[in-house]
N, CA, C and O atoms as a GROMACS GRO file, in nm:
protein
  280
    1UNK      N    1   0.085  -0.117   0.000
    1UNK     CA    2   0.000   0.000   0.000
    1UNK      C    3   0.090   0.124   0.000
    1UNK      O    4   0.178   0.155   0.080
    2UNK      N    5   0.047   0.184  -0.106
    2UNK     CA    6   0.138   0.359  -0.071
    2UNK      C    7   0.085   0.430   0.043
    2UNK      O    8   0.001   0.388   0.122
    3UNK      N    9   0.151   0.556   0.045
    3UNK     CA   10   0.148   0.620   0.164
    3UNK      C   11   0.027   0.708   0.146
    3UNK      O   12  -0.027   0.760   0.244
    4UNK      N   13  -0.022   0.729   0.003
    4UNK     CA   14  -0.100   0.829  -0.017
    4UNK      C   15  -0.231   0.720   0.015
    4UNK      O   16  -0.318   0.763   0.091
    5UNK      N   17  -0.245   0.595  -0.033
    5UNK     CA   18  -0.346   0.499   0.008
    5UNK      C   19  -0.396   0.520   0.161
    5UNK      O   20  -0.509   0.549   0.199
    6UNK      N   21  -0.282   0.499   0.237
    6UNK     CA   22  -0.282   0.518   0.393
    6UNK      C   23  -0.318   0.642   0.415
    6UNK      O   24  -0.385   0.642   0.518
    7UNK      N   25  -0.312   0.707   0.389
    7UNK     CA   26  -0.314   0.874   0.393
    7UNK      C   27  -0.483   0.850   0.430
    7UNK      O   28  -0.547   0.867   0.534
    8UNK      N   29  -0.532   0.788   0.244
    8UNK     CA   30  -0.675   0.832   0.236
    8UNK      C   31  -0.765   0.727   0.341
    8UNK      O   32  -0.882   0.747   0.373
    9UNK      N   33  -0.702   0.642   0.374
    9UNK     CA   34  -0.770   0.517   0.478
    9UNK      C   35  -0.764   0.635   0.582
    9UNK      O   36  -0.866   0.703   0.574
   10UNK      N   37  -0.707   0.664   0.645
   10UNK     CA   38  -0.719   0.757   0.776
   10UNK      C   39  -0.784   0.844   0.752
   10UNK      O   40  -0.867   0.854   0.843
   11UNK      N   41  -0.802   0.954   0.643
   11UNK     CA   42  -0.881   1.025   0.623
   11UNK      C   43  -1.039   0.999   0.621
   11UNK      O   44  -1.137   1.064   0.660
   12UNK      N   45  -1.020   0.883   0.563
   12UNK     CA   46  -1.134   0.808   0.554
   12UNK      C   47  -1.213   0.768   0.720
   12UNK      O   48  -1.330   0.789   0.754
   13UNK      N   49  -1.110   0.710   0.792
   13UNK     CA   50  -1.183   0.689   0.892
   13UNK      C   51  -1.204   0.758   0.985
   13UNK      O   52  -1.272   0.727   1.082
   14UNK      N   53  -1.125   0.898   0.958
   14UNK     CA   54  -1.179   1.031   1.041
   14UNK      C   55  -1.294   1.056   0.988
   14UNK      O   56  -1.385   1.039   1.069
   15UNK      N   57  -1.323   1.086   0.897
   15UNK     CA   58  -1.434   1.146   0.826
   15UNK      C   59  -1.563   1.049   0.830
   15UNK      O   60  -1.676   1.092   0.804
   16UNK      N   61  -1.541   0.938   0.859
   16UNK     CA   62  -1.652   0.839   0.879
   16UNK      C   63  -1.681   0.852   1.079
   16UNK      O   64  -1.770   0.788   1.136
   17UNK      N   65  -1.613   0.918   1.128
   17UNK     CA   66  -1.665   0.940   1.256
   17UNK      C   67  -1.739   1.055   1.290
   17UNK      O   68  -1.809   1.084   1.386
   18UNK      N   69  -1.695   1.126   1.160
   18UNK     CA   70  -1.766   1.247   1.152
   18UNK      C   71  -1.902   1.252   1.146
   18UNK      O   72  -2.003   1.283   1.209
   19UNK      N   73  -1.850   1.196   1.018
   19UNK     CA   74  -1.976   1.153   0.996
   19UNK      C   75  -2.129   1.145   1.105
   19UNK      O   76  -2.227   1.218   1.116
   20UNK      N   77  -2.075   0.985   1.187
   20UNK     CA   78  -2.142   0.916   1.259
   20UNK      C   79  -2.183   1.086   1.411
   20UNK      O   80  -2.284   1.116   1.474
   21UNK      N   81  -2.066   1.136   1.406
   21UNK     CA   82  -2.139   1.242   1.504
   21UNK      C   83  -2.221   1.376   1.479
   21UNK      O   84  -2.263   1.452   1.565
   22UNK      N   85  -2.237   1.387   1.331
   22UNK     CA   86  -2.238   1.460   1.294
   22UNK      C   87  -2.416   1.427   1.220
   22UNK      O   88  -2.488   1.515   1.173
   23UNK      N   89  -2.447   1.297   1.229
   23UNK     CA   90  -2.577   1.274   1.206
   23UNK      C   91  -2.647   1.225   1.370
   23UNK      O   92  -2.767   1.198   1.379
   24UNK      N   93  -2.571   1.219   1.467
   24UNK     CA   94  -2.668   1.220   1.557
   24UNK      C   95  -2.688   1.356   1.605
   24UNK      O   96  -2.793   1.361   1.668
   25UNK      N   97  -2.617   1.491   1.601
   25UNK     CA   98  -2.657   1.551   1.558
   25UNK      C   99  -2.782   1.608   1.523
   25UNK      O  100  -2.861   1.667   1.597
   26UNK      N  101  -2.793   1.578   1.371
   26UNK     CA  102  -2.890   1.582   1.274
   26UNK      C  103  -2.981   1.565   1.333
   26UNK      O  104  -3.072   1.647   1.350
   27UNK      N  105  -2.974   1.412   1.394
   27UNK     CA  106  -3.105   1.336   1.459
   27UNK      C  107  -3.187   1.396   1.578
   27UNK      O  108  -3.302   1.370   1.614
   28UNK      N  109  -3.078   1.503   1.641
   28UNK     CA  110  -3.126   1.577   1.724
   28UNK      C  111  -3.223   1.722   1.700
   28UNK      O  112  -3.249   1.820   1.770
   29UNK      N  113  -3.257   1.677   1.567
   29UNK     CA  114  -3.389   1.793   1.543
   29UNK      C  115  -3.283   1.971   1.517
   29UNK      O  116  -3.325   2.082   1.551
   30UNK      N  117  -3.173   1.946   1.463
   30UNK     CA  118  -3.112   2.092   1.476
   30UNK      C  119  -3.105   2.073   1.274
   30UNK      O  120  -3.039   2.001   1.200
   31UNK      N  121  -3.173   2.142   1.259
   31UNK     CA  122  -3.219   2.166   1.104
   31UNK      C  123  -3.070   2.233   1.000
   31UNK      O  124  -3.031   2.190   0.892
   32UNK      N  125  -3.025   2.324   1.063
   32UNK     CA  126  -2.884   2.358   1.034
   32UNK      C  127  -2.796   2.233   1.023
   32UNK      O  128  -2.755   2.207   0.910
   33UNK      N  129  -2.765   2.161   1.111
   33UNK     CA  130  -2.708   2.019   1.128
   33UNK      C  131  -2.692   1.959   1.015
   33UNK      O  132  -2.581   1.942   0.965
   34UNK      N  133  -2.825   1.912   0.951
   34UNK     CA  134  -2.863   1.831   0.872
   34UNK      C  135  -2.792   1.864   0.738
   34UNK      O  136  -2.756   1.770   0.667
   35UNK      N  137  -2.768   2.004   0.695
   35UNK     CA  138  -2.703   2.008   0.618
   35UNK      C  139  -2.489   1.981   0.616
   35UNK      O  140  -2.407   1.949   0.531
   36UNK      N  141  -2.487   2.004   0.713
   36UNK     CA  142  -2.356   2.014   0.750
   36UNK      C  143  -2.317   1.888   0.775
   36UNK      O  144  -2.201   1.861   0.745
   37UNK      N  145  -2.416   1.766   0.842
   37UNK     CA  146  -2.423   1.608   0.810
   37UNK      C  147  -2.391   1.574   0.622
   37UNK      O  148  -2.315   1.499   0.560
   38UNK      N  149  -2.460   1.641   0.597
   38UNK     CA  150  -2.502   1.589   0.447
   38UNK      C  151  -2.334   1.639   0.361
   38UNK      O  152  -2.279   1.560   0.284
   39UNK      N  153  -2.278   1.774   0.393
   39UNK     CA  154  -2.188   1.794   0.340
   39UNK      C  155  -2.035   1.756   0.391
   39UNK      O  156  -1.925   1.795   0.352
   40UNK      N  157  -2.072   1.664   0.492
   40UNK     CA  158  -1.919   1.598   0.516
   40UNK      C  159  -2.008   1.435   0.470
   40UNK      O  160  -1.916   1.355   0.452
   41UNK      N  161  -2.108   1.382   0.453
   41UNK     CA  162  -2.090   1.262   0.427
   41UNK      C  163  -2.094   1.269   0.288
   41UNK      O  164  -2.116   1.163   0.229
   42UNK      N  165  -2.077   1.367   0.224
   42UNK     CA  166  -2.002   1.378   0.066
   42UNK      C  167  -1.873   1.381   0.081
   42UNK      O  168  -1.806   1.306   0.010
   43UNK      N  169  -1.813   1.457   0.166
   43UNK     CA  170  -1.695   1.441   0.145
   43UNK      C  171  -1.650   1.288   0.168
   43UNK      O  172  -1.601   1.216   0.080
   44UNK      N  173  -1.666   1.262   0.257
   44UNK     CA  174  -1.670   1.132   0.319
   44UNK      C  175  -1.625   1.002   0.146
   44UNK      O  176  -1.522   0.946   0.109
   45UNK      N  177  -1.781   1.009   0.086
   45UNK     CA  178  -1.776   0.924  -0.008
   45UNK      C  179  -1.650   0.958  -0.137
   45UNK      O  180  -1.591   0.864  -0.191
   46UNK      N  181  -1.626   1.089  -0.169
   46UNK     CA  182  -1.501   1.148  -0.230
   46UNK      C  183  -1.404   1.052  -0.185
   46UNK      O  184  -1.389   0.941  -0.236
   47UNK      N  185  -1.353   1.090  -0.106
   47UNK     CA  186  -1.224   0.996  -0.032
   47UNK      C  187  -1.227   0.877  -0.047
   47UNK      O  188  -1.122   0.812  -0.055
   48UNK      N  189  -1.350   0.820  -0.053
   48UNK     CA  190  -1.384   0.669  -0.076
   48UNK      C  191  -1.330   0.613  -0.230
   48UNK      O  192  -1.276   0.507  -0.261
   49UNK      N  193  -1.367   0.734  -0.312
   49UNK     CA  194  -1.357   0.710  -0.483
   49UNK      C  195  -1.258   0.737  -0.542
   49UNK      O  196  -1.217   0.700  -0.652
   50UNK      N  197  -1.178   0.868  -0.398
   50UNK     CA  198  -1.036   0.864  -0.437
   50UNK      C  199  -0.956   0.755  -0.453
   50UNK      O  200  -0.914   0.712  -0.561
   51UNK      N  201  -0.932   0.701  -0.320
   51UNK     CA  202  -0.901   0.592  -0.244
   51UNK      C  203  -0.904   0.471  -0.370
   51UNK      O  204  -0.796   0.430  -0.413
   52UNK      N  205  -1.061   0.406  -0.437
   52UNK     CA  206  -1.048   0.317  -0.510
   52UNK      C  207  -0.991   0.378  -0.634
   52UNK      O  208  -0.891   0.326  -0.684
   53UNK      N  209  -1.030   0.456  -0.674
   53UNK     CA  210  -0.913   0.516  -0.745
   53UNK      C  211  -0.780   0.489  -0.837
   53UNK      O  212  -0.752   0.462  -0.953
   54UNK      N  213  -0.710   0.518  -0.698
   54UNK     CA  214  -0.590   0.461  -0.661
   54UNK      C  215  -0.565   0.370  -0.706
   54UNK      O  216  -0.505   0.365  -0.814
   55UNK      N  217  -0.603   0.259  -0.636
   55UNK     CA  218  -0.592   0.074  -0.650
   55UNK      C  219  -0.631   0.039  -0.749
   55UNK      O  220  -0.739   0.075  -0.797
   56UNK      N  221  -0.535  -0.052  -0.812
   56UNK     CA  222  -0.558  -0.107  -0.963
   56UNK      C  223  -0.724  -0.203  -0.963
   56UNK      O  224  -0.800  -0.240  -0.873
   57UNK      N  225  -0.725  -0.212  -1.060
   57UNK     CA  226  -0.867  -0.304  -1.076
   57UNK      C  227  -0.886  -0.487  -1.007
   57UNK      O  228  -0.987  -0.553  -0.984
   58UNK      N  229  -0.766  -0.513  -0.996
   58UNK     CA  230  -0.738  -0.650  -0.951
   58UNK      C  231  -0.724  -0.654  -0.795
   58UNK      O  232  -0.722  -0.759  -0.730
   59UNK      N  233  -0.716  -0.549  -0.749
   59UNK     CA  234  -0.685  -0.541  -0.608
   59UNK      C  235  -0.876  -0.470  -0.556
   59UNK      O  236  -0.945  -0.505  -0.460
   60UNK      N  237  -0.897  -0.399  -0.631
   60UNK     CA  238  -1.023  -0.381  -0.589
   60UNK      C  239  -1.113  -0.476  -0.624
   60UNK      O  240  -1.188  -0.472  -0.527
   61UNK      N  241  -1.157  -0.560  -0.698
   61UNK     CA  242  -1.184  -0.692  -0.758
   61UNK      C  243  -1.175  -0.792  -0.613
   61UNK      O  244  -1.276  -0.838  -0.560
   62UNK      N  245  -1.050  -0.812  -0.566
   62UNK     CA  246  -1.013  -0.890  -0.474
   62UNK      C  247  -1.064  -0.845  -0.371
   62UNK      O  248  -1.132  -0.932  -0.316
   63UNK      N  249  -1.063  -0.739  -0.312
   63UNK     CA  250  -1.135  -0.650  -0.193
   63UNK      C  251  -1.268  -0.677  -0.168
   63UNK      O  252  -1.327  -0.695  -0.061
   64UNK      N  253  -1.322  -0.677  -0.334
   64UNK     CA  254  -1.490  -0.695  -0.298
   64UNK      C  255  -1.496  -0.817  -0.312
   64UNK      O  256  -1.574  -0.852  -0.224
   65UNK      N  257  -1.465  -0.901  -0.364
   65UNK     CA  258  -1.488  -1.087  -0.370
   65UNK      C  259  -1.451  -1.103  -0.193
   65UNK      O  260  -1.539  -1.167  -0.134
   66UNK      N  261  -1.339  -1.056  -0.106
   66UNK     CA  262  -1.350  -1.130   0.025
   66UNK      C  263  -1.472  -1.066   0.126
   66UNK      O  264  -1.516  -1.115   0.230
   67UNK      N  265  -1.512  -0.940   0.061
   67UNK     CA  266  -1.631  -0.886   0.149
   67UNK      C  267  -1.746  -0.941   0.052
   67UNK      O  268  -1.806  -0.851  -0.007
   68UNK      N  269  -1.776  -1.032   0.032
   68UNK     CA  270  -1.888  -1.073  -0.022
   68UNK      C  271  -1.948  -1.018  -0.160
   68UNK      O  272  -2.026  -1.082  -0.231
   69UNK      N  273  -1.885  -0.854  -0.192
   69UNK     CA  274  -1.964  -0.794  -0.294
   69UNK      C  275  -1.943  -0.824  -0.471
   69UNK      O  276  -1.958  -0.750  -0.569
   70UNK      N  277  -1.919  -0.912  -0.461
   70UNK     CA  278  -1.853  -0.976  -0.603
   70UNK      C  279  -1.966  -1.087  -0.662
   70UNK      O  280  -1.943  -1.149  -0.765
   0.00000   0.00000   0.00000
């Protein structure tokens, strides 16, 4: 894995906690929230598409065949 891979995995899993606090939040009836939920779980998915991206087609191929999505 490169460093920029690792890079985006961490980024990734900051931004997926964000996420997660950032829609309970939301859930808490604060209407402002909801948008500011909505515009980091875009970012969120970015990083995701960066990320595959990256990785050749055989390695992402392989990724989703051991998580079932193949």
């Amino acid at each position: 894995m490169t460093d920029r891979e690792m890079e985006l995995e961490d980024l990734i899993t900051s931004r997926s906690g964000d996420v997660l606090r950032l829609q309970a939040k939301a859930d808490a009836a604060m209407p402002e929230m909801a948008k500011v939920w909505r515009d980091e779980a875009r970012r969120a998915a970015s990083d995701v598409a960066r990320l595959v991206a990256l990785r050749e087609p055989a390695t992402v191929a392989r990724m989703e065949h051991a998580k079932g999505l193949a």
